[in-house]
C-alpha positions in Angstrom: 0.0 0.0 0.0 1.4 3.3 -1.1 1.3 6.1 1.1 -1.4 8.4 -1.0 -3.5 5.2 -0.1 -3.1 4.6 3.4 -3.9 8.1 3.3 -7.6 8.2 1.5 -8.0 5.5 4.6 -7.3 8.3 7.5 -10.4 10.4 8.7 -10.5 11.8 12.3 -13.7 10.2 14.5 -16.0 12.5 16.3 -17.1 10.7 19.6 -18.7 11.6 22.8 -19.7 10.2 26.4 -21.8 12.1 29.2 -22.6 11.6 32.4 -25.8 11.9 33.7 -26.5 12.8 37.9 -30.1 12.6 38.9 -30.5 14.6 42.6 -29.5 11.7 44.7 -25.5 11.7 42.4 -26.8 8.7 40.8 -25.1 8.0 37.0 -28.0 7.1 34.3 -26.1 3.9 32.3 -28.0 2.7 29.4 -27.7 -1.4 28.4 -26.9 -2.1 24.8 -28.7 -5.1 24.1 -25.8 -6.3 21.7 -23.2 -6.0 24.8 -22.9 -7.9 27.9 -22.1 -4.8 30.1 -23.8 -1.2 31.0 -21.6 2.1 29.6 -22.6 5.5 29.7 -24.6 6.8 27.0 -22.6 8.5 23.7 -22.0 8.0 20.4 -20.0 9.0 17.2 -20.7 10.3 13.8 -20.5 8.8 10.9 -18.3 10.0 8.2 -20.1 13.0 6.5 -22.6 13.3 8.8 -23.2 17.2 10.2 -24.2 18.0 14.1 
């Protein structure tokens, strides 16, 4: 693979994560159904896609 190449392949990610407190400091966690463990909600976007 030629450098020019590897290079079309490169694009930065956009991702984020938040925490969530209700009044008694608890976290909100969501549970991904295709995962075997809670994590906090978040996201990325997708290549081309605009906030």
């Amino acid at each position: 693979m030629t450098d020019d190449q590897a290079a079309s392949f490169a694009r930065a990610r956009a991702a984020t994560g938040v925490l969530f407190f209700n009044n008694d400091d608890h976290i909100m966690l969501v549970d991904p159904t295709y995962k075997d463990y809670f994590e906090v909600p978040g996201g990325e976007l997708e290549h081309g896609e605009l906030l």
